[in-house]
C-alpha positions, 0 to 999 in steps of 0.5 A: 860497514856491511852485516856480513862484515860486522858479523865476522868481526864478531865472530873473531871477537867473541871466542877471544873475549869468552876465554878472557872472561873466563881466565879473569874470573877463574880468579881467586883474586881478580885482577883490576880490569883496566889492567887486563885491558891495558895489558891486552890492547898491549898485545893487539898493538904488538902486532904492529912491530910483530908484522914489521919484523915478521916481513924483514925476517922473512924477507932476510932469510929467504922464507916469505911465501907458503911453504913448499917444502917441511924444512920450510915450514918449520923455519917459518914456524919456529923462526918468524912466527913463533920466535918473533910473537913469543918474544913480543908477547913476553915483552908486554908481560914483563915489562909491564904487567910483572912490573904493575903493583896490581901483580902481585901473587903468581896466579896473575901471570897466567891472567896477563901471560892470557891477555897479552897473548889474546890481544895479539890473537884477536888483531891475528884472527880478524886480519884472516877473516877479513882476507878470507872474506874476500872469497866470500862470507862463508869463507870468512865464517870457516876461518873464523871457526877453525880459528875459534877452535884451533889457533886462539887456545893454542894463543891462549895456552902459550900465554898461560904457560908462560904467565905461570913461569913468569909469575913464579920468576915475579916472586924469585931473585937471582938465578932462579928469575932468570931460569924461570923466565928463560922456561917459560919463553923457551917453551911457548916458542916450543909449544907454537912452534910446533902448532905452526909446524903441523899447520904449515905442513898443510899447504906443503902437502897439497902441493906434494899432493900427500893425504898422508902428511895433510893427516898427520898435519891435521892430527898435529894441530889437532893433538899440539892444540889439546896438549896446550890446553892440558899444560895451562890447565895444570899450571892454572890448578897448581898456581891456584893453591897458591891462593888459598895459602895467600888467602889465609897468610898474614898481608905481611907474608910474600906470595909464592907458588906452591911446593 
């Protein structure tokens, strides 16, 4: 493997393992780190089955290739992309971190909802650098930059949101587990949806040649990324109240969120 190579790699690496050690440590209540890595390299191996029916979806719908038109773009963001990842995503993080003995207040929902979804970034992003390595380094050093700064928090935020909504569901029965579940999914799908909207709006407009929709593009991914953020941070404090009351509840008394 060649400098340049190893350099990229890291480069796509390290803002994903900089935010997972931050998420893990915004912790009150750490979580074991052999389950954030398993829960983790869960979500790298998704990407597996996550491109296998990306490809058959694409290919049954009539929508492989770069978006010509807006209508196209926002099939291929809401459908294939979002619908198929968000799905994967919430698989690894309730069928098996939800159900580990480690997760057992609401907070590690964001922590595993994080990780799952960091995975799949990770393998994501290295697949980009590595492809825009072909046109040369600094190619590959830009993507890994807007990616760094643009597509893995927006990765990171639909984990956080939806690990908040599935660590409320951990602790709920019923109906109530259920709809919880159902929210977070439905708005992860919503909140990358819309970023995949916005970004494939880019080529589209390059095409129409219209610097008024590459704009609006841009500022799309741009306002979609900061909102993302803006929610996980909210979710993250909320939840966080729930762990000064655990702190100070008896070990008999069952975690829940915060009222």
């Amino acid at each position: 493997m060649g400098n340049e190579t190893t350099l990229l790699l890291l480069s796509a690496a390290a803002p994903v393992g900089l935010i997972m050690l931050w998420t893990w440590r915004r912790d009150r209540l750490p979580e074991p780190p052999r389950v954030v890595l398993a829960t983790f390299l869960l979500g790298a191996l998704a990407s597996v089955p996550i491109l296998v029916v990306e490809w058959g979806l694409s290919a049954l719908l009539g929508l492989q290739g770069e978006p010509a038109t807006l209508g196209h773009a926002i099939a291929l963001s809401f459908i294939i992309a979002a619908l198929v990842e968000e799905s994967f995503k919430l698989l690894v993080l309730a069928r098996y971190a939800a159900t580990h003995s480690a997760f057992d207040e609401p907070y590690d929902g964001i922590v595993y909802g994080v990780a799952a979804s960091l995975g799949f970034a990770c393998v994501e992003t290295i697949g980009y650098v590595l492809s825009a390595h072909s046109d040369g380094f600094g190619s590959g050093l830009m993507v890994a930059g807007a990616r760094a700064a643009l597509a893995v928090p927006l990765h990171t935020s639909c984990g956080a949101i939806m690990g908040v909504c599935i660590g409320i569901a951990r602790f709920k029965g019923g109906a109530a587990r259920r709809n919880w579940t159902v929210a977070g999914f439905a708005a992860a799908i919503l909140l990358h949806g819309i970023y995949d909207t916005f970004a494939f709006a880019a080529p589209v407009a390059a095409q129409q040649e219209s610097p008024a929709l590459a704009v609006i593009a841009f500022l799309g991914v741009l306002v979609t990324t900061a909102v993302g953020i803006g929610l996980s941070i909210a979710g993250a404090a909320w939840l966080r109240k729930s762990q000064r009351i655990i702190a100070t509840t008896p070990p008999a008394a069952a975690p829940g969120p915060p009222s």
